[in-house]
C-alpha positions in Angstrom: 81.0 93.3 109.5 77.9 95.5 108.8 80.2 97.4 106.4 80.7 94.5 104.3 84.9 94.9 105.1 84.4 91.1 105.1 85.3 89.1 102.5 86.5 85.7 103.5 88.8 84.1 106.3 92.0 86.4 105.2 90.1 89.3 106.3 88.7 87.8 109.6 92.2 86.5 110.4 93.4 90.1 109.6 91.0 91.6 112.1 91.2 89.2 115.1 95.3 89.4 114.9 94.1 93.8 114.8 92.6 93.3 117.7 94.0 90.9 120.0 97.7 90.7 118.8 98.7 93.4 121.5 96.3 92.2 124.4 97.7 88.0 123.6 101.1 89.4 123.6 101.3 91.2 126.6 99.2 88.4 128.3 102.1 86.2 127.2 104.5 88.5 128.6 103.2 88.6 132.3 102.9 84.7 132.2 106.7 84.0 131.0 107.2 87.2 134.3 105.5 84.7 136.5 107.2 81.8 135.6 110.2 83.2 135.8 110.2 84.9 139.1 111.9 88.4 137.2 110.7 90.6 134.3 112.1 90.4 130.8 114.7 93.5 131.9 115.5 92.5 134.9 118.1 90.2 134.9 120.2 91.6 137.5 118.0 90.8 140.3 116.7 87.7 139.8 116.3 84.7 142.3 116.6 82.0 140.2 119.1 80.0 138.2 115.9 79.5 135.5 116.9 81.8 132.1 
């Protein structure tokens, strides 16, 4: 932002989704793992008839 990289909203957007796409995403990730009581790979061993 000191840089004047800033412009308008576009360029905000562009650096929040930079910086937090991967972190969101893999927070995302761990929750649906939760929920479903098996990881996204692991189909083979799961305890539950929720897909």
């Amino acid at each position: 932002m000191a840089q004047g990289e800033l412009k308008d909203a576009t360029d905000i957007k562009r650096i929040l989704k930079d910086q937090f796409g991967e972190i969101l995403e893999e927070m995302l990730e761990a929750e649906l793992d939760e929920e479903l009581g098996y990881t996204k790979y692991n189909y083979k061993n799961k305890k539950t008839v929720n897909s």
